[in-house]
C-alpha positions as CSV (number, residue, x, y, z in Angstrom):
1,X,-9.2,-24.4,45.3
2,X,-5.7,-23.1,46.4
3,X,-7.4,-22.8,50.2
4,X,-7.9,-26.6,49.6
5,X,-4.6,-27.9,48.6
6,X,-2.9,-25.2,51.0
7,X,-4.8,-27.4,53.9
8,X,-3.5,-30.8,51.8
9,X,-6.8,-31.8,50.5
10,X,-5.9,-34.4,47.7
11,X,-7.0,-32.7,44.5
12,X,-9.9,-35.3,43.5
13,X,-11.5,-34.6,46.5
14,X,-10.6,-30.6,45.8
15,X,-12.3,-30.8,42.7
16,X,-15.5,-32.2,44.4
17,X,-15.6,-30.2,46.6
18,X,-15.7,-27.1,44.2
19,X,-17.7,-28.6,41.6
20,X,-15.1,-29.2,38.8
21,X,-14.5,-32.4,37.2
22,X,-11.0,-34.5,38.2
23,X,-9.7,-34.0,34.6
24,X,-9.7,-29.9,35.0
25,X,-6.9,-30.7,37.4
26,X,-4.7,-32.7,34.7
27,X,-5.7,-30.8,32.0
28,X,-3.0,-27.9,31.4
29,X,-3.4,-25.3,28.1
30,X,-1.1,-26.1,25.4
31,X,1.3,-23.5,25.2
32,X,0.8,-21.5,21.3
33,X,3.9,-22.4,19.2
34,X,4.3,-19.0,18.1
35,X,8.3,-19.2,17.4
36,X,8.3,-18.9,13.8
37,X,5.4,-17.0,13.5
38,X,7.4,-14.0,15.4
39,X,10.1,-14.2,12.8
40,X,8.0,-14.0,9.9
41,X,5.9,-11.3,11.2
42,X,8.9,-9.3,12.7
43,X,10.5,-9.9,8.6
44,X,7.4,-8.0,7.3
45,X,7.4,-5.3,10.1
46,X,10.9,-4.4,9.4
47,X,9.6,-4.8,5.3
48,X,6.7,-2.8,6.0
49,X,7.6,-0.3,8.8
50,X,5.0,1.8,8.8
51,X,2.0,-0.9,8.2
52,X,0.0,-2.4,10.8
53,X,-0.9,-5.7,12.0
54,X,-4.1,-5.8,9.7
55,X,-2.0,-5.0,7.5
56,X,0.6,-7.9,8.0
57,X,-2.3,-10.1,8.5
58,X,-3.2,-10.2,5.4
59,X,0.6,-10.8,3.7
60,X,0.0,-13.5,5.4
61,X,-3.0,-14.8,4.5
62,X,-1.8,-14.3,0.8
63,X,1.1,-16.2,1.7
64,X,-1.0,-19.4,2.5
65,X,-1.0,-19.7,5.8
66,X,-4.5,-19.9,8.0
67,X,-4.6,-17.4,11.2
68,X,-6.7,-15.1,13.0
69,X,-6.4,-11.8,12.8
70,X,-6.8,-11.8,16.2
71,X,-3.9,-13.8,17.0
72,X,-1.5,-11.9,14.8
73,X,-2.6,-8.7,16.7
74,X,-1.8,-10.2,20.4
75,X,2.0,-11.6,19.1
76,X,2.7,-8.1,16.9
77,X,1.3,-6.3,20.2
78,X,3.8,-8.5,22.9
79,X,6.3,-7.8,20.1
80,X,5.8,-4.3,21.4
81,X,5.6,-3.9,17.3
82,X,2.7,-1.1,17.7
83,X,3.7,1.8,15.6
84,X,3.8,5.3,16.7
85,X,0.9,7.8,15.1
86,X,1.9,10.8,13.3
87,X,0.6,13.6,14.6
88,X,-2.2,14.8,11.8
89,X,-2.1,18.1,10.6
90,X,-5.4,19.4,9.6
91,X,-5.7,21.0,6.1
92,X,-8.1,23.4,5.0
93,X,-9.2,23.8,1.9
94,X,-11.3,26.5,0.5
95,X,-12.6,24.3,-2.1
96,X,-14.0,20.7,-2.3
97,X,-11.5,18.6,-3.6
98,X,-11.3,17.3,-7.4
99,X,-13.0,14.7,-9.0
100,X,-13.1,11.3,-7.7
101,X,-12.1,8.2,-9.8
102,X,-15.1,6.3,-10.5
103,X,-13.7,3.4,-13.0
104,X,-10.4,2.4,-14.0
105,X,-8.7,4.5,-17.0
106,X,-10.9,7.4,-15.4
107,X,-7.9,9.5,-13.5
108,X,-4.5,9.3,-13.9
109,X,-2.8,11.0,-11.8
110,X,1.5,11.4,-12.2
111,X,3.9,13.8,-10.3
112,X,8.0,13.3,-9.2
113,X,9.7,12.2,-6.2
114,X,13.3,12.6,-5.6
115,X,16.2,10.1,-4.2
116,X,20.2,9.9,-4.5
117,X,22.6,7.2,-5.3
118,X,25.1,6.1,-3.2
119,X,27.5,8.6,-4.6
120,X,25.0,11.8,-4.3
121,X,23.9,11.9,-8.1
122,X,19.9,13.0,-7.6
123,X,17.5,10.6,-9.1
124,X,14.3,12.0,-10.6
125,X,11.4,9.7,-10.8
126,X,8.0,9.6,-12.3
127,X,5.3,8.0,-10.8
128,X,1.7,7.2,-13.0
129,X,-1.1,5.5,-10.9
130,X,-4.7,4.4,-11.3
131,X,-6.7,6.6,-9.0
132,X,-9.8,4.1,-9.3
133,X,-7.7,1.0,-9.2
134,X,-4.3,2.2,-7.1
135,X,-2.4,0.4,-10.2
136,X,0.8,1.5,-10.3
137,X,1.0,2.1,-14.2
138,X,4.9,2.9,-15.0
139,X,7.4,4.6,-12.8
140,X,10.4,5.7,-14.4
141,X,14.1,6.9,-12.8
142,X,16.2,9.2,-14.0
143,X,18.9,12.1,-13.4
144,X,16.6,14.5,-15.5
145,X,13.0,14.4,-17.2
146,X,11.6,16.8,-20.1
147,X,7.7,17.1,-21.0
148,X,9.1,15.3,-24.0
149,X,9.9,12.5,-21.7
150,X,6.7,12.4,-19.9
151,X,4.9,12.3,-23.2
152,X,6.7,9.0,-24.1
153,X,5.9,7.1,-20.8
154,X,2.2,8.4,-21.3
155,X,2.1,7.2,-25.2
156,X,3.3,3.7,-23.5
157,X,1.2,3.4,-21.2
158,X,-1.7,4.6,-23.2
159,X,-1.0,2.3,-25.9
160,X,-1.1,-0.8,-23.4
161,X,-4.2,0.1,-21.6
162,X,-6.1,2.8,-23.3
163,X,-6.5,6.6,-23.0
164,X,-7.5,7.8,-19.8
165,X,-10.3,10.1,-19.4
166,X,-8.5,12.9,-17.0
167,X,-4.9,13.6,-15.9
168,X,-4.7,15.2,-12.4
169,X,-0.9,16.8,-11.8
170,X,0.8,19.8,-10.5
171,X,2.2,22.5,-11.8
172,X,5.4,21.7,-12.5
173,X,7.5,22.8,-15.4
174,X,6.5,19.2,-17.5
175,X,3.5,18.8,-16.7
176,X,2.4,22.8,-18.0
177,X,4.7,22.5,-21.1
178,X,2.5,23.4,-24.0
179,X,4.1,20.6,-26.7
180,X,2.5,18.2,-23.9
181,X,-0.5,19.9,-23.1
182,X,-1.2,19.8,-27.5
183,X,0.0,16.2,-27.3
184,X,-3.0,15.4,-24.9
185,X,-5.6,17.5,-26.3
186,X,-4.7,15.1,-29.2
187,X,-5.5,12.3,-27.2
188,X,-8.5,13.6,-26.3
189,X,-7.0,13.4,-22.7
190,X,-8.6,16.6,-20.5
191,X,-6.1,17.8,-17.4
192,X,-6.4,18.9,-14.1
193,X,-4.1,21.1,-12.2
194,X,-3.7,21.0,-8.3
195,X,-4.1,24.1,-6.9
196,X,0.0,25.8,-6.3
197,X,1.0,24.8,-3.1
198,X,-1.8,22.3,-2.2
199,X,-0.1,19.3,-2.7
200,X,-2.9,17.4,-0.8
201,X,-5.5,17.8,-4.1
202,X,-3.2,15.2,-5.4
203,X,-3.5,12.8,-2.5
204,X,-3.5,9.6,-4.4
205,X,0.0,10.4,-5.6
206,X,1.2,11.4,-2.2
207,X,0.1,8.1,-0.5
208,X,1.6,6.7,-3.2
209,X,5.1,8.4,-2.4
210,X,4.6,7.8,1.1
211,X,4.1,3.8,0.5
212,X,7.4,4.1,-2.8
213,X,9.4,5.8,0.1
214,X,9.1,4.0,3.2
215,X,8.9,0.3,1.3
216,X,11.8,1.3,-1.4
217,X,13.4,3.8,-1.4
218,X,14.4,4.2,2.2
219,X,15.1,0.4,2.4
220,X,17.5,0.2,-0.9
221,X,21.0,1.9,-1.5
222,X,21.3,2.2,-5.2
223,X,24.6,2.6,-6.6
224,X,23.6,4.1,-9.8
225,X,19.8,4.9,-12.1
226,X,19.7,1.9,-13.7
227,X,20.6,-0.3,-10.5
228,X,17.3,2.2,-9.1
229,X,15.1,1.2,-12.4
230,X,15.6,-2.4,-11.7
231,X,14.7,-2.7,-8.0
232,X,12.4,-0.2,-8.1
233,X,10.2,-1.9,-11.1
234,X,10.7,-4.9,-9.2
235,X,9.0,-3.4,-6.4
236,X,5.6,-1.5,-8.4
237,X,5.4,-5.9,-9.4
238,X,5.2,-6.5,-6.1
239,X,3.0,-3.2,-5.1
240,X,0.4,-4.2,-8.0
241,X,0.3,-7.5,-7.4
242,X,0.9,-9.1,-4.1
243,X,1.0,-5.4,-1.7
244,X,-2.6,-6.0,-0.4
245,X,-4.4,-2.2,0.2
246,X,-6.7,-1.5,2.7
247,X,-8.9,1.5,0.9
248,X,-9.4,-2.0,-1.7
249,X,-10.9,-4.2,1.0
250,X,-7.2,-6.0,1.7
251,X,-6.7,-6.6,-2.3
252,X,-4.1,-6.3,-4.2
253,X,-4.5,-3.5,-7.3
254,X,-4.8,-6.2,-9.8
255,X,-7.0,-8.4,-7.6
256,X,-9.4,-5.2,-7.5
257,X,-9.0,-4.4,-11.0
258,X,-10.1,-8.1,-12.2
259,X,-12.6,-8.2,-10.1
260,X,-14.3,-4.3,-11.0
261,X,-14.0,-5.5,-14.6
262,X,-15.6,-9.2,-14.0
263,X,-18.8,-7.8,-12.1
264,X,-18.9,-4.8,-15.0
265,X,-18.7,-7.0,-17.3
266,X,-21.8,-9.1,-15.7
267,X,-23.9,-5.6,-15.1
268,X,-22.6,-3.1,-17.7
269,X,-22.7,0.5,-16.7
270,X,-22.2,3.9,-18.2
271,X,-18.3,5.3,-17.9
272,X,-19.9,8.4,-19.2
């Protein structure tokens, strides 16, 4: 075709020639309007720095708007919004691992992470979560915690959604203290210590650091604990139930959660 027009053959007659009707020539591709899309998507990539585009494909999806996955990828890819793997480290463990969740109120699993304010004072902070359902059950800030302290945010939560059947922990100093280990044996509540020093036997609670720290934590400066509690309850709302999860099929921990207990509800099954 380009031989032809080089040589000044009129383009109907270029078309003929090649076999290709006259409105090919006229007919140009729309270019994609994909302006605003490149803001939104760069919003949740600086929101979500460590999520992919599946990832932001589904925020939004969940936001309303209708697009293929496939198109989010080629814009987050020109983006040059790709980010970089860590570089695994590979764990061995002389033993399998523990239990696995199979229901929701079947593992609990709770543990600490650390932050600062602005003016250096060390926040402590409990984390409870789901293993079956990823909810994020309470998460509580503070400059200090006591296993009498624990016991209080596990009496709260208990008494909102039931007693759990296992809680999985480590070995820290309030989570081995006997008043709370009576407490739970009281509750019928049975617990399971990681192994000391084998952090990964808790992974549920380590993802969930990873996901508190990168999307909180490391975004927010919090100029005291109680300017902490309230943006960081603000985000577990936003983690349970609009954070879509990619081990829940791209729901949300509620989502998931509604749903397990609508189908169990239609085909009952021993929790046993």
């Amino acid at each position: 075709m380009r031989e032809l027009m080089a040589q000044q053959v009129k383009p109907e007659r270029a078309c003929f020639l090649v076999g290709l009707p006259k409105s090919s020539w006229h007919d140009r591709p729309k270019p994609r309007q994909d302006g605003e899309l490149l803001d939104r998507i760069r919003q949740l990539a600086e929101q979500h720095p460590r999520r992919g585009s599946r990832f932001i494909h589904a925020l939004l999806v969940k936001e309303g708007k209708t697009i293929n996955r496939k198109r989010v990828r080629r814009i987050w890819r020109a983006a040059g919004l790709a980010i970089k793997k860590k570089p695994s480290r590979k764990i061995r463990t002389g033993n399998p691992l523990p239990m696995t969740a199979a229901y929701p109120n079947h593992v609990w699993t709770y543990d600490f992470i650390f932050d600062q304010t602005l003016g250096g004072t060390t926040l402590k902070i409990l984390t409870l979560t789901d293993e079956f359902t990823r909810q994020s059950l309470a998460i509580r800030v503070a400059e200090a915690f006591t296993s009498m302290d624990v016991k209080t945010v596990l009496d709260e939560v208990i008494k909102e959604r039931g007693t759990p059947t296992f809680l999985r922990s480590d070995n820290g100093s309030e989570c081995i203290a006997r008043d709370l280990g009576i407490w739970l044996a009281v509750q019928d509540v049975s617990t399971r210590f990681i192994e000391p020093g084998k952090p990964w036997q808790n992974g549920f609670a380590e993802s969930f650091h990873s996901r508190l720290r990168e999307e909180c934590l490391t975004q927010e400066v919090f100029s005291s604990a109680q300017h902490a509690r309230v943006l960081i309850e603000g985000w577990r709302a936003f983690y349970n139930a609009h954070r879509p999860h990619s081990s829940l099929g791209y729901q949300t921990p509620d989502e998931f959660a509604a749903t397990w207990l609508a189908q169990s509800a239609s085909h009952p099954v021993s929790c046993s």
